[in-house]
C-alpha positions as CSV (number, residue, x, y, z in Angstrom):
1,X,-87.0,167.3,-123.2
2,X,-90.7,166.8,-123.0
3,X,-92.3,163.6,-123.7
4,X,-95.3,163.3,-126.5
5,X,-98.2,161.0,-126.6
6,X,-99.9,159.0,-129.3
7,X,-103.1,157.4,-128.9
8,X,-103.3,153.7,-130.3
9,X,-107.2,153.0,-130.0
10,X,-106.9,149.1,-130.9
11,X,-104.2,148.7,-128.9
12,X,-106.1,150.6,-125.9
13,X,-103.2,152.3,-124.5
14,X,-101.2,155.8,-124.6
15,X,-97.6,154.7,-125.4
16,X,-94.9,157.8,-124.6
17,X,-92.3,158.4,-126.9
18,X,-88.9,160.2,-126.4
19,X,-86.4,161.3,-128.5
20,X,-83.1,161.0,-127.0
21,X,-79.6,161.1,-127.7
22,X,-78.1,157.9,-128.4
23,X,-81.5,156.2,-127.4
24,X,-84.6,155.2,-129.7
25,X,-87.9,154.4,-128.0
26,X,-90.3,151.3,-128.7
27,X,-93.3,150.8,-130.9
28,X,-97.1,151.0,-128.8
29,X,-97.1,147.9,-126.7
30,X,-100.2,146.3,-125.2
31,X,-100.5,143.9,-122.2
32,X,-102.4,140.7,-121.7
33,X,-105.3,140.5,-119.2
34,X,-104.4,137.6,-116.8
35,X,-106.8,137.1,-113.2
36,X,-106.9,140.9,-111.9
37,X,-104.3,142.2,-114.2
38,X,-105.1,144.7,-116.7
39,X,-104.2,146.8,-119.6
40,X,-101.2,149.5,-118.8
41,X,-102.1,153.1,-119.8
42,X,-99.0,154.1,-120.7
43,X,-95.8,152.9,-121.6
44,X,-91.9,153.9,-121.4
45,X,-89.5,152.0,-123.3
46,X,-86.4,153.3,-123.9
47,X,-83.9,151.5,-125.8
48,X,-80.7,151.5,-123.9
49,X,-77.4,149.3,-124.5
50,X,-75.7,149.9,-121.0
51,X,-73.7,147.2,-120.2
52,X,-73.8,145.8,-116.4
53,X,-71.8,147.8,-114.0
54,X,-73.5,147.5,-110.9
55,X,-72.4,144.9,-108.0
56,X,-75.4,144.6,-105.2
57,X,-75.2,147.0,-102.5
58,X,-75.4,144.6,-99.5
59,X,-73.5,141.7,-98.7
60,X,-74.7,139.1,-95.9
61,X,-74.9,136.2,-96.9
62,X,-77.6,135.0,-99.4
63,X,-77.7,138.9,-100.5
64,X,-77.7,138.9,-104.3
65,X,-79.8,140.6,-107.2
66,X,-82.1,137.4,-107.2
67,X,-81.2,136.3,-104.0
68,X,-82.3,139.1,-101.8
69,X,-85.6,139.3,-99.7
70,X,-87.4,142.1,-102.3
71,X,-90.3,143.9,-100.0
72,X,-91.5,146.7,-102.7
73,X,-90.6,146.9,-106.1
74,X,-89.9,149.8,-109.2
75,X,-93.2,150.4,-109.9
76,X,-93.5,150.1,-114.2
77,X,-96.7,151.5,-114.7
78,X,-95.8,155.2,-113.2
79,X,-97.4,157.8,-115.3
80,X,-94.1,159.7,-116.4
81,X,-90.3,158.0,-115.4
82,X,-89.0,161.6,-115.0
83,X,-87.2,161.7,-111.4
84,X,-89.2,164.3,-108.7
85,X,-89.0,165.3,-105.4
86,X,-93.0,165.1,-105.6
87,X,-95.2,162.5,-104.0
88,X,-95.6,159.4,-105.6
89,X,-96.7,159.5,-108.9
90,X,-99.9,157.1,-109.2
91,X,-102.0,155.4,-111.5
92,X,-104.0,152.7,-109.4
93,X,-101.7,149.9,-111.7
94,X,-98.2,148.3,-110.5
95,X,-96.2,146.8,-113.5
96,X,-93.2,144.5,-112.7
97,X,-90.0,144.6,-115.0
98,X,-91.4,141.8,-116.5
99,X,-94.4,144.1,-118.0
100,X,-96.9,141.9,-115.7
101,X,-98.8,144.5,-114.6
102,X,-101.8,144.2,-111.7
103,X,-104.8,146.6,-110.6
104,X,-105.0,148.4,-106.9
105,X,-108.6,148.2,-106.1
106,X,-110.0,150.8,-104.9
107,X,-110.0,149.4,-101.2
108,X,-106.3,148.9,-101.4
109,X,-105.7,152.4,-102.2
110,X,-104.8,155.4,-99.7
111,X,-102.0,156.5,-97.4
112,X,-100.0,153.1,-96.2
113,X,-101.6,150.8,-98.5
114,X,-101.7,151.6,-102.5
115,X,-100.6,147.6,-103.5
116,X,-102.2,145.6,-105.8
117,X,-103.7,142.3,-104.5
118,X,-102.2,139.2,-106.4
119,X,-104.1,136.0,-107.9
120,X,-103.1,133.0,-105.8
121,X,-99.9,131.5,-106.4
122,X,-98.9,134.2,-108.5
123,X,-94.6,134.5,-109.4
124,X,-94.2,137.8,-109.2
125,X,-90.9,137.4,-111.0
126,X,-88.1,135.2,-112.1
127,X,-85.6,138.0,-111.5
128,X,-85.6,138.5,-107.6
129,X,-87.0,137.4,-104.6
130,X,-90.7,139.1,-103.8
131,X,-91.6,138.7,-100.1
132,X,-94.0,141.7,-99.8
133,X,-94.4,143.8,-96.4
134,X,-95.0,141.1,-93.8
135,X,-97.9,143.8,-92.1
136,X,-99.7,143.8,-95.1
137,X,-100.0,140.3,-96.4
138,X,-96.5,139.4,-97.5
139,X,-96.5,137.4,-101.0
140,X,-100.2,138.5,-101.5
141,X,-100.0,142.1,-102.3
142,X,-97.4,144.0,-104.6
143,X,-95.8,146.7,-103.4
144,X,-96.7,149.3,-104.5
145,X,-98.4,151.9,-106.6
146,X,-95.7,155.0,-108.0
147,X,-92.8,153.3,-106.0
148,X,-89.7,154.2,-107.8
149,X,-87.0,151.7,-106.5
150,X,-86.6,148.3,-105.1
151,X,-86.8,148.0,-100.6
152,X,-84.9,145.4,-99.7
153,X,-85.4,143.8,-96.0
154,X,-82.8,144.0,-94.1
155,X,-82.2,144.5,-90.2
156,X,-81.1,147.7,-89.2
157,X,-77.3,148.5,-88.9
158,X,-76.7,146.1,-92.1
159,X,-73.2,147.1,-94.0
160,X,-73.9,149.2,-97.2
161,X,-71.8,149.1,-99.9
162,X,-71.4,151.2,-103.2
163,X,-72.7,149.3,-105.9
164,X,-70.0,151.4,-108.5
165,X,-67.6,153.3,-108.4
166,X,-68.7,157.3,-108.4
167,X,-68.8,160.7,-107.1
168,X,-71.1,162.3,-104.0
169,X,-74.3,164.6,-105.4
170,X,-75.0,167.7,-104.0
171,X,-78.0,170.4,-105.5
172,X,-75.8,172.4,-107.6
173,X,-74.4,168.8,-109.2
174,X,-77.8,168.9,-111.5
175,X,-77.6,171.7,-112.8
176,X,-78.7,171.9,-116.8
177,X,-81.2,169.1,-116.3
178,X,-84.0,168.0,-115.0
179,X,-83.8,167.9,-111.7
180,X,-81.8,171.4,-111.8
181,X,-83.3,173.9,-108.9
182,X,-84.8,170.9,-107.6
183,X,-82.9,170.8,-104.1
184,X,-83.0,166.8,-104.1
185,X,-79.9,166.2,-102.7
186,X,-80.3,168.2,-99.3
187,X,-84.1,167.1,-99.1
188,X,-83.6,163.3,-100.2
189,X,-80.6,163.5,-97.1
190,X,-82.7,165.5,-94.7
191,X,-86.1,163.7,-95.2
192,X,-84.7,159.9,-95.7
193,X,-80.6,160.0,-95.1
194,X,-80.5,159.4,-98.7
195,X,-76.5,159.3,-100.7
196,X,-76.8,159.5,-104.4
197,X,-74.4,159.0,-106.3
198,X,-73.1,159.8,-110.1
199,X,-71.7,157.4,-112.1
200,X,-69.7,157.7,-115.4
201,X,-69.0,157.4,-118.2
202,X,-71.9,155.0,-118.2
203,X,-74.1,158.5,-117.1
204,X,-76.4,156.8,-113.9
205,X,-76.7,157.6,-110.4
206,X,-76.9,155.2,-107.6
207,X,-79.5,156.1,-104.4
208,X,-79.3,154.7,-100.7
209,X,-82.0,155.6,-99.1
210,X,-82.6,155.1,-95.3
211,X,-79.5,154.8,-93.9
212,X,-79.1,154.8,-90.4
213,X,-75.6,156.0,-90.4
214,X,-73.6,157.6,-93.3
215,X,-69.9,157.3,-93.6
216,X,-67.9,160.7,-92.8
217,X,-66.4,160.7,-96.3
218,X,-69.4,161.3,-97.8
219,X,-71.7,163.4,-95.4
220,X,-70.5,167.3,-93.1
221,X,-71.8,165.3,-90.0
222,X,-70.7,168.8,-88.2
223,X,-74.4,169.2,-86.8
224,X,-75.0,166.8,-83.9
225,X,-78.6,166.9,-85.7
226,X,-78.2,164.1,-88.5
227,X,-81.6,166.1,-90.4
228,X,-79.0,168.2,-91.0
229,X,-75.8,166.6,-92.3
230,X,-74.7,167.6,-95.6
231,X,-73.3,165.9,-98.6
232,X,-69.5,166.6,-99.7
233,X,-69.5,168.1,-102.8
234,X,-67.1,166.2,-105.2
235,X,-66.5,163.8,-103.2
236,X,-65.2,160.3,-104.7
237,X,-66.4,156.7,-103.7
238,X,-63.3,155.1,-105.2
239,X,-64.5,151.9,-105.8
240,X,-67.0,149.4,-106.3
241,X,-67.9,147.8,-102.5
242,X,-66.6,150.7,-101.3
243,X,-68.6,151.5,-97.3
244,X,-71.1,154.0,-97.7
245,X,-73.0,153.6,-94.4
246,X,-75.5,151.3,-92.3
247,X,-79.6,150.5,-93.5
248,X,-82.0,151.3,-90.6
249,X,-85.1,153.0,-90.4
250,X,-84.0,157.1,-89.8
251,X,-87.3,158.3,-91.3
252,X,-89.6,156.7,-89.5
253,X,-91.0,153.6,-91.3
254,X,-91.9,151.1,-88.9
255,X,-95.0,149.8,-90.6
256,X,-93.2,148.6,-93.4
257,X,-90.0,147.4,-91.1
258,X,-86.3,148.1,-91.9
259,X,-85.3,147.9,-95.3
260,X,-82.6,149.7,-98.0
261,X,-84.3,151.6,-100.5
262,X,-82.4,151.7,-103.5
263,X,-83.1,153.6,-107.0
264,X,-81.1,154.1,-110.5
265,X,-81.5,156.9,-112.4
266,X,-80.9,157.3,-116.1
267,X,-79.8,160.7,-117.9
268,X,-81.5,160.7,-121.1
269,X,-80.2,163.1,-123.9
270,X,-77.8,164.7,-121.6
271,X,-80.7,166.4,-119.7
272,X,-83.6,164.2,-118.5
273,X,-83.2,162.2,-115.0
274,X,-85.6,159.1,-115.4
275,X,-85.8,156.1,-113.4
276,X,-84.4,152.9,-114.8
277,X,-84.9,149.2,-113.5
278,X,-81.7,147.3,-112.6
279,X,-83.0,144.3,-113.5
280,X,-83.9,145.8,-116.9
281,X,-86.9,146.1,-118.2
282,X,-89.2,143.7,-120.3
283,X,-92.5,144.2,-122.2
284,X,-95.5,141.2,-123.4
285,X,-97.2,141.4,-126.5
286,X,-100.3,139.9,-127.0
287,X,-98.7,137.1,-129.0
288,X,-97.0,136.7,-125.1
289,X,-93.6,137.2,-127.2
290,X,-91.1,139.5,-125.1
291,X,-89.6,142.6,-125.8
292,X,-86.6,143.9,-123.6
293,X,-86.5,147.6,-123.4
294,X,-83.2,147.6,-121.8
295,X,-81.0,145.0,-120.4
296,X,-80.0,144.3,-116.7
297,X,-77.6,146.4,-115.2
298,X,-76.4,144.2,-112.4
299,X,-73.2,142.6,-113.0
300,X,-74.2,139.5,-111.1
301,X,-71.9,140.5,-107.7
């Protein structure tokens, strides 16, 4: 399904429409300028009515959807939502799922950095709990441009748990959408030690990205070489809180520390894999009145 644009002159933005099964998208929506932030070029806005079903995938103490230390987050303002193997992809904005959305100078931007510097005593959000990457200025810079999940910080060999119930991915698993051909399965496991998981009938997949170590339920660990370990086709993650595997740093990512990085994906009109915000997703007008795309997806847990 391809996505068409309309161009809103007043409004000063390109807003993307879909039209998807089951879904509706959103009239043009413009930001408010606020300090460094400025206008989004484009907009995604979906109108989904998926309930919660996800518990969070960690469980230390203090670990919550708001509670947890939040070091990078879904990135808003992304050109196009549709899932890719590609590199990131960039548009020199980073837009919170509150629709604040903040500039990357062009100092900021480059291999490493790409984050947009925030006005002094700026609340990132009310949803969760922004700490930033310690190296590069903690609280002060948001993290970052094209990301297209949420790191957590977490030490390495921390417990990860399935956040629902669901079924192992492999390639051939995506065939007759998107990200059919793709080959994300074997590259997300051999480049990150990355599980995805499917999850119906609510039609979302779960990613764990980083792991250290993956349960052998889930993964061929036959190779001694974990670059090459291989996920079980069909197999079932029985429940919610299920063990998936340990968080660590397999990929080599020491300048932004030890973290789980964790997407959702959305299958719109039975075809298109696009990223979706499990805190939900929430626009401004320029009346500062807010519109929810889609509501949260976390069941509180």
């Amino acid at each position: 399904m391809a996505h068409h644009f309309e161009r809103s002159d007043d409004l000063g933005l390109w807003a993307i429409f879909s039209a998807q099964t089951g879904q509706s998208a959103s009239t043009p929506i413009s930001i408010p300028k606020t300090g460094n932030q400025g206008y989004i070029k484009t907009s995604y806005c979906p109108v989904v009515t998926t309930q919660p079903f996800l518990d969070f995938p960690i469980k230390v103490a203090g670990a919550s959807p708001s509670g947890a230390p939040v070091t990078a987050i879904l990135d808003h303002a992304r050109p196009n939502q549709l899932v890719s193997t590609g590199p990131y992809n960039k548009d020199h904005y980073v837009r919170t799922a509150q629709g604040a959305t903040y500039v990357v100078l062009p100092g900021d931007r480059g291999l490493g950095r790409d984050y947009a510097a925030l006005p002094a005593h700026t609340v990132v959000s009310t949803l969760f709990n922004y700490q930033g990457v310690t190296s590069q200025g903690g609280k002060a810079n948001l993290q970052y441009d094209g990301h297209p999940g949420y790191d957590y910080g977490y030490p390495q060999d921390t417990d990860v748990y399935a956040a629902a119930p669901g079924t192992v991915m492999t390639d051939d698993d995506f065939s007759g959408t998107s990200l059919a051909g793709s080959g994300i399965a074997t590259d997300y496991m051999s480049k990150y030690h990355a599980l995805i998981l499917r999850h119906d009938p609510q039609g979302y997949c779960t990613i764990y990205m980083h792991l250290h170590d993956i349960d052998s339920a889930y993964v061929d660990r036959s190779n001694p070489d974990p670059a090459a370990w291989k996920p079980i086709k069909g197999a079932v993650v029985s429940s919610r809180g299920a063990h998936l595997g340990l968080s660590g740093n397999y990929d080599t990512i020491s300048a932004v520390g030890y973290h789980l990085h964790f997407e959702v994906w959305r299958l719109d009109g039975g075809s298109d894999w696009n990223y979706s915000d499990p805190y939900g997703f929430y626009v401004s007008n320029p009346d500062n009145t807010v519109v929810r795309c889609y509501p949260p997806l976390w069941t509180g847990n």
